[in-house]
C-alpha positions as CSV (number, residue, x, y, z in Angstrom):
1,X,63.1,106.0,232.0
2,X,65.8,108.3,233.1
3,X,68.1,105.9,234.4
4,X,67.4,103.3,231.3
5,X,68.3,106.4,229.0
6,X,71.4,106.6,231.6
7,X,72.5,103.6,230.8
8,X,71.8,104.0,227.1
9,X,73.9,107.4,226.9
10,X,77.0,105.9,228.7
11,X,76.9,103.0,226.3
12,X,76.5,105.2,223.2
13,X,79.0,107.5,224.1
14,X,81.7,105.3,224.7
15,X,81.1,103.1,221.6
16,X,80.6,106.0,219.3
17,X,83.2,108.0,221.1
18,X,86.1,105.3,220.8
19,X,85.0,104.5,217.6
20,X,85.2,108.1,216.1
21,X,88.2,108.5,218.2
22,X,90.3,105.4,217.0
23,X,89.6,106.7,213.4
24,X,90.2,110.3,213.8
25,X,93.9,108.5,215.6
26,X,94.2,106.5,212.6
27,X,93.5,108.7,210.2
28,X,96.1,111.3,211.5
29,X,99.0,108.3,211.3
30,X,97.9,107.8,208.1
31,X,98.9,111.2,206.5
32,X,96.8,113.6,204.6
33,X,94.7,112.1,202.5
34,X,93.3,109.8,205.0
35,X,92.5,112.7,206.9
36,X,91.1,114.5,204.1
37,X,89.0,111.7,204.2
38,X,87.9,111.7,208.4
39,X,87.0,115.1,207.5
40,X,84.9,115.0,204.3
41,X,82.6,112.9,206.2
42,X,81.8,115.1,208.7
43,X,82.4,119.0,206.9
44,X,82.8,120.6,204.0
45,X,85.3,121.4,202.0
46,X,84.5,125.4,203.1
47,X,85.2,123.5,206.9
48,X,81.1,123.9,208.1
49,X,79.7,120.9,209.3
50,X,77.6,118.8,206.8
51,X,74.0,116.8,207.8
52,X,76.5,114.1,209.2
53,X,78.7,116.5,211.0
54,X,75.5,118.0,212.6
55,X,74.3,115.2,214.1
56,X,76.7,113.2,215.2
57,X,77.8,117.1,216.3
58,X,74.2,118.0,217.9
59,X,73.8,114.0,219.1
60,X,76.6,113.5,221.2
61,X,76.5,117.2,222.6
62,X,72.9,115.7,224.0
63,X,73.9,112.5,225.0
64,X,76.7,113.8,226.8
65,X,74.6,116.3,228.9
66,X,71.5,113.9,229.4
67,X,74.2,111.7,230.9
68,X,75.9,114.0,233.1
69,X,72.3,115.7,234.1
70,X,71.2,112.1,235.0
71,X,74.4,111.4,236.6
72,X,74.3,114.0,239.1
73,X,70.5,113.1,239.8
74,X,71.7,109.5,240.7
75,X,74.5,111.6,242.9
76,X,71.4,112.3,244.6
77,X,69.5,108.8,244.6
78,X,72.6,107.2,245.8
79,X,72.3,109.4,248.9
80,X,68.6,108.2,250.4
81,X,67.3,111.8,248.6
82,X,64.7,112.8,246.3
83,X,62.5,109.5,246.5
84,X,59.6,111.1,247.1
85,X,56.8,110.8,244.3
86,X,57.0,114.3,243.1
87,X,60.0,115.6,243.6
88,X,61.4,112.4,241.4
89,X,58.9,113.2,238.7
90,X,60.5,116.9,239.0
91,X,64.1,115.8,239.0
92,X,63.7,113.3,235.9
93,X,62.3,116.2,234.0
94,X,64.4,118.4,235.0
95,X,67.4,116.2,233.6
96,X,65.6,116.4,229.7
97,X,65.2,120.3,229.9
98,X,69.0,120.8,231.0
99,X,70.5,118.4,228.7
100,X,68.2,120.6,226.0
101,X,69.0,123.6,227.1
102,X,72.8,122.9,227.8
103,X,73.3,121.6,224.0
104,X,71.5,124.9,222.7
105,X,73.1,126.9,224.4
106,X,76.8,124.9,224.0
107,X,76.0,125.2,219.9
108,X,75.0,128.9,220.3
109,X,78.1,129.5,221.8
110,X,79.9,127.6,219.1
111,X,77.9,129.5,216.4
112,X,78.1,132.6,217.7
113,X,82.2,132.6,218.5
114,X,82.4,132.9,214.4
């Protein structure tokens, strides 16, 4: 499960990522309205993230740590350790409770700066 969901996280995050990226690009080049634009889809006109802005906000936030929490597990994998029964079990948990706990506390920090 973990490294399917590995796999599943690199993918989204580089097709989402590029995607918003090449549009966030493009609408910069193409002036102000077309940025006004990028940005009403994600925030308000007040600047606060809307429903859209939240979870494409809050979903990439966890993809990106499940990834790197799974990553660094497979760091471990890759190097003959943590094949035993249990402690796997305890590692693959481990990787959903720090991605969780890394995006609230990433967002807290975020909401709490203001």
């Amino acid at each position: 499960t973990v490294s399917i969901l590995h796999r599943v996280t690199g993918g989204g995050l580089a097709t989402v990522g590029a995607v918003l990226f090449i549009w966030w690009l493009a609408a910069l080049a193409g002036g102000e309205a077309s940025y006004a634009v990028f940005l009403d889809v994600f925030t308000y006109t007040s600047g606060k993230l809307n429903i859209i802005g939240w979870i494409m906000g809050v979903g990439l936030t966890l993809a990106f740590f499940q990834h790197m929490a799974s990553g660094i597990r497979h760091l471990f994998l890759d190097q003959g350790a943590i094949f035993e029964l249990k402690t796997n079990r305890v590692t693959s948990l481990l990787t959903f409770v720090s991605s969780v706990v890394l995006t609230a506390g990433f967002w807290a920090l975020l909401l709490l700066e203001k």
